[in-house]
C-alpha positions, -999 to +999 in steps of 0.1 A: -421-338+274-449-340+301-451-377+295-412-383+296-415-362+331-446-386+340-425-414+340-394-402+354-412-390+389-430-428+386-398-446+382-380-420+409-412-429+435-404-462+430-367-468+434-379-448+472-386-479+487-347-491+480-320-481+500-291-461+479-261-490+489-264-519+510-275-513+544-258-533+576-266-536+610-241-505+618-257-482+589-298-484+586-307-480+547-318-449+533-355-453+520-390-436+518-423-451+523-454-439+508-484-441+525-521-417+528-553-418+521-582-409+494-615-392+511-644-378+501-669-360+520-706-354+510-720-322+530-752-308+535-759-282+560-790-265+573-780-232+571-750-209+552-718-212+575-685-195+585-661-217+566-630-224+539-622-242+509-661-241+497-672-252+533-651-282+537-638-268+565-673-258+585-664-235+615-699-218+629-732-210+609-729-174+601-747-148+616-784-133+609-785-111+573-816-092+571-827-087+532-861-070+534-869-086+565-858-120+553-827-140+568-806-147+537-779-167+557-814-195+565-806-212+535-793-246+528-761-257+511-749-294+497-715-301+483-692-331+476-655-322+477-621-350+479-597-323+487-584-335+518-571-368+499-535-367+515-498-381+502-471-387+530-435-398+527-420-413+559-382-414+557-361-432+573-317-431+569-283-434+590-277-423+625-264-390+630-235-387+653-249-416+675-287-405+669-311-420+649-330-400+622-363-397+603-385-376+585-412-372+565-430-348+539-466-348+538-494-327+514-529-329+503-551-309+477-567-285+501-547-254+487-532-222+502-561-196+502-595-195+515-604-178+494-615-177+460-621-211+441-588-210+421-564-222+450-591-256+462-576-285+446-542-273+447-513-294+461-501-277+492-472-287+522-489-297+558-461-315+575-423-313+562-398-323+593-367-340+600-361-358+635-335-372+656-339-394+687-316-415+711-328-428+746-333-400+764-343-370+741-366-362+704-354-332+683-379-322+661-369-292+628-397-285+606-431-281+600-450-299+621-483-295+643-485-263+669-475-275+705-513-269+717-523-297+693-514-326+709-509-355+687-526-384+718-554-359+728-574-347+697-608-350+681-613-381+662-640-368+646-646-372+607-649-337+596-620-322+589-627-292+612-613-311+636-633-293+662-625-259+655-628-232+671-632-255+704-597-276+701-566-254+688-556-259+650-527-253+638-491-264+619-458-243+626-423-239+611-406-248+647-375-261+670-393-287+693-374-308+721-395-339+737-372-358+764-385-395+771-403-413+798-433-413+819-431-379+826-418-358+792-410-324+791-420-304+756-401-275+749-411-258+711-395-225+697-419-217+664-431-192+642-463-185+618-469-199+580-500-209+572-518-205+603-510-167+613-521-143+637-547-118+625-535-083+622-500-089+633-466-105+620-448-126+647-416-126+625-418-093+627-419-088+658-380-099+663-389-134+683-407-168+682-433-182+702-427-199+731-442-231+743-435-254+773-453-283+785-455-312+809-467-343+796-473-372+818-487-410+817-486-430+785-515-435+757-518-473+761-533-461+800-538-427+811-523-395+796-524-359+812-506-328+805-505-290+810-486-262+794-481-225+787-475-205+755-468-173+753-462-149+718-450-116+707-464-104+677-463-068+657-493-049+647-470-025+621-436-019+616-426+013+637-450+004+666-447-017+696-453-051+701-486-067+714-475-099+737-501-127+748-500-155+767-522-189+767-527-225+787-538-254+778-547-286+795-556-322+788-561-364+795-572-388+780-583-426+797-600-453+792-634-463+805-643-498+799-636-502+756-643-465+756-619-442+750-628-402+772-604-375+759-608-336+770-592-304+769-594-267+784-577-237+764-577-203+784-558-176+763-553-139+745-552-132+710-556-170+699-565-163+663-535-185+651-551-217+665-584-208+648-594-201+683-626-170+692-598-149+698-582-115+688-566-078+701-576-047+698-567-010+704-577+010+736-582+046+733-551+055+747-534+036+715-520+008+736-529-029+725-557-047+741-562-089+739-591-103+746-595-137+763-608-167+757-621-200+769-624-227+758-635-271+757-639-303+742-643-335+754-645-367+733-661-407+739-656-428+711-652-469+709-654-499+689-688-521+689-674-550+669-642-553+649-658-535+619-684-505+635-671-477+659-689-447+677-682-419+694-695-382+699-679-350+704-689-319+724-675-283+726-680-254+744-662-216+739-667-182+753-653-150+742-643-131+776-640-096+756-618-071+763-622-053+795-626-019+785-631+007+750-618-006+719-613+015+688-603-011+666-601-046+666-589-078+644-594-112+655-606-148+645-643-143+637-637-105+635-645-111+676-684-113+670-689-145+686-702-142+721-700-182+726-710-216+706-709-247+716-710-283+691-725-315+696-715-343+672-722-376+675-704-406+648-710-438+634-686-457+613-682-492+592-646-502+588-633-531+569-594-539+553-581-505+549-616-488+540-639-468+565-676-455+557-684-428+586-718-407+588-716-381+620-742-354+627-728-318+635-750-297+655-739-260+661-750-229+674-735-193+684-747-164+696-733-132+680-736-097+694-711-066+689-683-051+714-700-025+741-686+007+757-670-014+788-652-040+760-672-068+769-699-087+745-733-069+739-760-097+729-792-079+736-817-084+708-796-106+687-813-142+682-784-172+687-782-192+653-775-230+644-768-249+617-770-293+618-743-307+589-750-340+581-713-354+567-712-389+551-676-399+541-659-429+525-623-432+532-593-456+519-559-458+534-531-467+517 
């Protein structure tokens, strides 16, 4: 029976690339085509580290851990994982009432759960969106990447960290408008999956976030753009909401054959993006967010038609809170004081296969909440971690 199913989804995958009748010049052709990629990273860091999926995805080192006197987080780690191997079907079919449409699904083996070893390996949804577009406007209704990840302005770098927690991370069940032209307005009405907010429901608090943004330029040139979010979310049923707002801003330009891309977040209660971020109680019982800044910028190039560089940088502070807090529940459980990242790349491309080595160089300095809400780092050594990542990776 497994077999006879085996074949089936092969032949099913295959009659994809037809269209289902003869297409004309007034009706496009229904079809799906496959494409993706197979990766494999080989890790080995300095020092025990913050992370998910058995440290795939690397976020800080983790913090001092005194065992009679000895730090039992100063210990190396080496592992080879190709979880983030990645299947995507583009779709393409007729025009809806004048507008034409597209989609696509998209999943890799990176699983559902950080924790636990169970769920690594297991096929999981990123991207699963329908579009339609004429002249003027892009409606976007799916899953698809948060607003504050822009798609032209992100880290190219090869871990799949992407530069967390300096650059937002994030995909979103959402309602996103995108008009056309030089200057594009982005207007996105989303909720939480995967990527929630710590300690609180956003569906339950009775509305979606909110995100609008100004995007202007083009990515052949020079590309700049600003926007605001701002999100409601619930603690517990039967208590009030705790509401936060955020801002983002970004370009991206060429210098010479070099590519420079940056970007600022400023924001409260940014856990969903993966971001130093949280809320918290005051003694009165009202909710408290905490703010945080933070920034990456990005050079990377070509040398010749088969080697590329570049080298990322990021910086991000945790602003605290302002006053006492009796509770809190953040990103990072709001220990970070600031980090920063340094990581430079070097990679050998040739036909549709890329061999990349990049150095990752991290450090943060934890401390602990004081009395007036702010971050208390007296006594408490910073801590870094270098991950050297060597990947090999074929598109497809």
């Amino acid at each position: 029976m497994r077999k006879q199913l085996s074949i089936l989804l092969i032949l099913l995958l295959g009659l994809t690339y037809y269209s289902y009748g003869q297409a004309t010049d007034a009706t496009p052709a229904f079809g799906v085509k496959w494409n993706g990629f197979v990766k494999t990273d080989y890790m080995f860091d300095t020092r025990q580290t913050t992370n998910s999926r058995e440290g795939h995805f690397m976020i800080l080192p983790k913090p001092e851990s005194l065992v009679n006197g000895e730090d039992v987080n100063d210990q190396t780690n080496f592992n080879i994982l190709s979880i983030q191997s990645r299947l995507r079907a583009g779709i393409t079919g007729p025009d809806f009432f004048g507008m034409k449409t597209s989609g696509a699904i998209e999943a890799d083996f990176f699983g559902n759960s950080g924790t636990g070893l169970d769920d690594v390996n297991g096929f999981r949804l990123r991207h699963a969106f329908v579009q339609l577009s004429n002249d003027k406007i892009e409606i976007l209704m799916g899953q698809f990447w948060h607003p504050m990840f822009v798609t032209s302005v992100f880290p190219d770098v090869y871990s799949f960290n992407t530069g967390v927690p300096f650059a937002p991370f994030s995909r979103n069940p959402q309602l996103r408008l995108t008009t056309k032209g030089k200057v594009k307005f982005i207007g996105v009405l989303f909720t939480e999956r995967d990527f929630a907010t710590r300690g609180a429901s956003v569906s339950q608090s009775g509305m979606p976030q909110l995100h609008a943004q100004l995007q202007l330029g083009s990515v052949a040139n020079t590309l700049g753009g600003f926007g605001v979010n701002f999100k409601s979310a619930r603690p517990a049923l039967g208590v009030d909401n705790v509401t936060s707002t955020a801002f983002i801003g970004y370009f991206r330009t060429k210098l010479g054959k070099a590519t420079w891309k940056a970007e600022a977040i400023y924001g409260q209660n940014m856990s969903d993006i993966l971001q130093i971020s949280g809320f918290g109680t005051a003694a009165n019982g009202d909710y408290i967010n905490n703010d945080t800044f933070s920034a990456w910028t990005e050079f990377n190039a070509d040398f010749s038609e088969t080697m590329e560089w570049g080298i990322f940088g990021g910086y991000s502070k945790n602003g605290g809170f302002g006053e006492t807090i009796t509770y809190t529940n953040g990103f990072l459980g709001n220990s970070v004081e600031s980090a920063f990242r340094i990581a430079p790349r070097i990679g050998w491309k040739s036909g549709k296969m890329k061999i990349g080595i990049e150095g990752e160089f991290s450090s943060a300095q934890y401390g602990s909440i004081d009395t007036d809400g702010g971050m208390k780092t007296t006594g408490v050594d910073p801590v870094s971690n270098f991950r050297l990542l060597t990947t090999a990776i074929y598109n497809f």
